[in-house]
C-alpha positions in Angstrom: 0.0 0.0 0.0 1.2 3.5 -1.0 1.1 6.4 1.7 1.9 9.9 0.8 3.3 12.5 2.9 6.3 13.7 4.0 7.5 11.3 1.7 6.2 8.7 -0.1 6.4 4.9 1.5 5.6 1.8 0.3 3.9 -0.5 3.6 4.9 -3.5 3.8 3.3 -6.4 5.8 5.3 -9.9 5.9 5.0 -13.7 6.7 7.2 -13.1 9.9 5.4 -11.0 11.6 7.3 -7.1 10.5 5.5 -4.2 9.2 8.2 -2.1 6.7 7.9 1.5 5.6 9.9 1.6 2.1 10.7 4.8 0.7 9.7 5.4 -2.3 12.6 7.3 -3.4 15.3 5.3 -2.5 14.2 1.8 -1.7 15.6 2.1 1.5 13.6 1.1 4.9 12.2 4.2 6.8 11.4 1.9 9.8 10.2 -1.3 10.8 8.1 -3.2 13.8 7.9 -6.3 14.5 3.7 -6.8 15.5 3.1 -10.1 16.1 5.6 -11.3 18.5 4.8 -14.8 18.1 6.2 -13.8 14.5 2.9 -14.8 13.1 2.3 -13.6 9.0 0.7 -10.4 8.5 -2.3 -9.6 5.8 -2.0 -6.6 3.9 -2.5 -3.2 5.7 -5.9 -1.4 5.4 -5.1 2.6 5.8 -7.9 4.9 7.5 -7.4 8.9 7.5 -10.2 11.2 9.6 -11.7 13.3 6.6 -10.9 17.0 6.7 -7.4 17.0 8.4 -5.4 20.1 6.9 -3.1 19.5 4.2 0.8 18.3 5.4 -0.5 17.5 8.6 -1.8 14.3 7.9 -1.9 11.3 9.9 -3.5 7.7 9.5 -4.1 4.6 11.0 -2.6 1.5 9.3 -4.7 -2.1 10.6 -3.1 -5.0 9.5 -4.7 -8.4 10.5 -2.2 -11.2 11.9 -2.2 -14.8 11.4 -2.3 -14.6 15.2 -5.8 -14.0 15.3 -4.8 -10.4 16.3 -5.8 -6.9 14.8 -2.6 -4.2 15.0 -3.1 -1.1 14.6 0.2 1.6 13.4 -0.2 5.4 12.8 1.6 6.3 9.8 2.1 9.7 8.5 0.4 10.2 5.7 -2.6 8.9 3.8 -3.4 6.4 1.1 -1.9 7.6 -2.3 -5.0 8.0 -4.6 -2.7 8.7 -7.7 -0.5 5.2 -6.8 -0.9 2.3 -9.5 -2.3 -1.1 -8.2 -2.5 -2.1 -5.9 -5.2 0.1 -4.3 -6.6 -0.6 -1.4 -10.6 -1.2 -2.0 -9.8 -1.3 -5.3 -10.7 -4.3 -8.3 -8.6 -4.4 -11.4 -9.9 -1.8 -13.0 -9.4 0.1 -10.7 -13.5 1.2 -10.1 -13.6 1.3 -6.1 -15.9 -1.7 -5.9 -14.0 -4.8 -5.3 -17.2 -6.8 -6.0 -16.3 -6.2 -9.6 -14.9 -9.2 -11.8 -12.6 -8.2 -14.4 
């Protein structure tokens, strides 16, 4: 999932448990947690931002379902890129904002 801010990071969710924040500029990691310390896989991340926060200021909440049974929650700043490429979150292939879609 793409988040734009500051700077623009790619979040990453793995099978062992970490959540990465890959700058988009670079490649390079911004940071990293490890959520599930039982190092159970992570699903991708779902982003939420409260509408109407003032532009540069913006901060979201990342949720990211573990294998664990667990649901983490991660404020990242940023919100969800709307000019990204796939993937989107809540997005189908053609990119139409219904996932119910079929391509």
């Amino acid at each position: 999932m793409v988040v734009s801010g500051p700077s623009t990071q790619l979040i990453v969710p793995t099978s062992t448990g970490r959540l990465y924040a890959v700058r988009e500029s670079d490649g390079s990691i911004a940071w990293s947690v490890k959520l599930s310390a039982a190092g159970a896989a992570l699903q991708p991340a779902n982003i939420y931002t409260t509408p109407g926060q003032p532009a540069g200021a913006v901060m979201s909440t990342a949720y990211v379902a573990g294998a664990d049974g667990k649901l983490y929650a991660v404020i990242v700043d940023g919100q969800l890129d709307t000019a990204a490429p796939w993937p989107k979150a809540f997005h189908d292939p053609r990119n139409t904002n219904n996932a119910g879609t079929q391509p």
